[in-house]
C-alpha positions in Angstrom: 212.6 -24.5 82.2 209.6 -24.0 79.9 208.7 -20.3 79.5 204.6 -21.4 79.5 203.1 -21.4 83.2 200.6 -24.2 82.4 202.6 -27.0 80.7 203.7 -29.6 83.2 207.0 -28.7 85.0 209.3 -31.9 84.4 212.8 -30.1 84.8 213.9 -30.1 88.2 213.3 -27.1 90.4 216.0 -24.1 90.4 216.4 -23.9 94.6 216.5 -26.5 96.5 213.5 -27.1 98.6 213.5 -25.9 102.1 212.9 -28.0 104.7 210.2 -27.3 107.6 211.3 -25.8 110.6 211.7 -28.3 113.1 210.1 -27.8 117.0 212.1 -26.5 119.4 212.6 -29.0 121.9 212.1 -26.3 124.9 208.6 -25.7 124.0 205.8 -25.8 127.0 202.1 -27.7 126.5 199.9 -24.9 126.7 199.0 -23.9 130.4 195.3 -25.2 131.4 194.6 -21.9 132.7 194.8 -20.6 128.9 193.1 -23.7 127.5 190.2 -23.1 129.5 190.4 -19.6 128.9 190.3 -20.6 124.9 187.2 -22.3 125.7 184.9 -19.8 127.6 185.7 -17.0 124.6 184.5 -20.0 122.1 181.2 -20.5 124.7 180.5 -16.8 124.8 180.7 -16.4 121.1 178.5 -19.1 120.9 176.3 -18.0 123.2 176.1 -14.7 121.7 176.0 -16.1 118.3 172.7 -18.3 119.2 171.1 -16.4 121.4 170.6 -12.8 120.1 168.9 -13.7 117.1 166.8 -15.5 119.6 166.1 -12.6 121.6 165.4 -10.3 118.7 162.9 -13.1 116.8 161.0 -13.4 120.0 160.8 -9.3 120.5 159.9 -9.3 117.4 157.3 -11.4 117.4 156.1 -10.3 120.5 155.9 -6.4 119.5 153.8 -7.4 116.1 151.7 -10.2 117.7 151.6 -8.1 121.4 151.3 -11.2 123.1 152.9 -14.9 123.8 150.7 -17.1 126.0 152.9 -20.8 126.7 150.4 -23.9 127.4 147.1 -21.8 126.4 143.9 -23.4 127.1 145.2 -24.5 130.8 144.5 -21.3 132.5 145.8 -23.7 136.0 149.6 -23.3 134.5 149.6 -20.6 132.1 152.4 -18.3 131.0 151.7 -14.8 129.3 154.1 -12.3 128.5 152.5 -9.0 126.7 153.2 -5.2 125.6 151.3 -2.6 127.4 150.5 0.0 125.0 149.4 3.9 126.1 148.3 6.6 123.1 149.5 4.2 120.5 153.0 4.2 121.9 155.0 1.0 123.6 155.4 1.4 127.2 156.3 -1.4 129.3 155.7 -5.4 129.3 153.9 -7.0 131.2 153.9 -11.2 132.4 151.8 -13.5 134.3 152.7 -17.1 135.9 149.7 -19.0 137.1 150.0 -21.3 139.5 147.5 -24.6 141.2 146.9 -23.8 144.5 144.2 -26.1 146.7 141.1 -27.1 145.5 138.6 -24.3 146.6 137.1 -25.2 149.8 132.9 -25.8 149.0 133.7 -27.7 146.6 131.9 -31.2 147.1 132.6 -32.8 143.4 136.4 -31.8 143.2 136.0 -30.8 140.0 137.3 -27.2 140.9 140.3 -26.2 141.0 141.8 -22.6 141.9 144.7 -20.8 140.6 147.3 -18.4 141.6 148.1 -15.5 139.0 151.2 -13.3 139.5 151.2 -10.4 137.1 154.7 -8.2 137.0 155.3 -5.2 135.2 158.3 -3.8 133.9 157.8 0.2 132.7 159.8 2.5 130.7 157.2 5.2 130.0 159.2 7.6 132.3 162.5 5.7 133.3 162.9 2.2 133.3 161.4 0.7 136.4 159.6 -2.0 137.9 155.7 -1.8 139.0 154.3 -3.3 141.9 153.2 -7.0 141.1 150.0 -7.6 140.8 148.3 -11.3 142.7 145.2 -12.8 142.6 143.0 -16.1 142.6 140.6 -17.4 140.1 138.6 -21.3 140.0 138.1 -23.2 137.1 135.8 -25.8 136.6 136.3 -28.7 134.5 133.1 -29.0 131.8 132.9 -30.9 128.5 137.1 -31.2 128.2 137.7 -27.5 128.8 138.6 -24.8 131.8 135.1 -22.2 132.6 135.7 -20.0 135.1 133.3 -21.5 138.5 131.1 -19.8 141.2 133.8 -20.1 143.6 135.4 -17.4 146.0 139.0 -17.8 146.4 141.4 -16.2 148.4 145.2 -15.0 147.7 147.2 -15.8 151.2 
């Protein structure tokens, strides 16, 4: 054999090669139980993998920006989520659903329609805890493609 590492070996080899180990024919299949078990670690991971840098862009946009509104311009089915800020320090969040409810009664044009607004509040000024919710009504009325807010009384019930 050639004392150089890089030329070409072309002389046999000095031990014989070894041969793989061949399976024991007593081996199991893997249990399901296991398999199964294999998966739901993989769909945690993943899970975890995708959704915390989810979580943390979203805080973090929502703590610079201090508020997300989904479907804006529809105040009828409008989401909010905000910060609630007290003596320039973060104390709680804060986040509204709105939902239709009837037309408003009085109304002979049906162009007015009335929405539900759930506020709920989530504190941690002086312990984490939950605020009462907040509910209330508001009508809209449709004018030149947008939502104004119309001359109507309307009721929570």
């Amino acid at each position: 054999m050639s004392d150089d590492p890089f030329s070409p070996a072309t002389e046999t080899p000095e031990r014989p090669s070894e041969e793989a180990p061949k399976p024991d024919a007593t081996t199991q299949p893997e249990p399901k139980l296991r398999r199964w078990a294999a998966r739901a670690g993989i769909a945690a991971v993943t899970i975890l993998a995708l959704g915390l840098p989810l979580l943390f862009g979203l805080a973090f946009y929502l703590f610079l920006s201090e508020e997300i509104v989904i479907n804006a311009g529809d105040p009828i089915r409008e989401a909010r989520v905000w910060t609630i800020r007290e003596r320039r320090s973060l104390t709680g969040l804060a986040w509204s659903i709105s939902t239709p409810e009837r037309p408003a009664t009085g109304d002979a044009t049906g162009t007015i329609q009335c929405a539900r607004m759930r506020v709920r509040y989530l504190k941690w000024d002086d312990g984490l805890r939950f605020e009462p919710d907040s509910e209330y009504c508001r009508c809209y009325q449709r004018r030149e493609g947008g939502w104004t807010s119309a001359p109507v009384d309307c009721r929570v019930e």
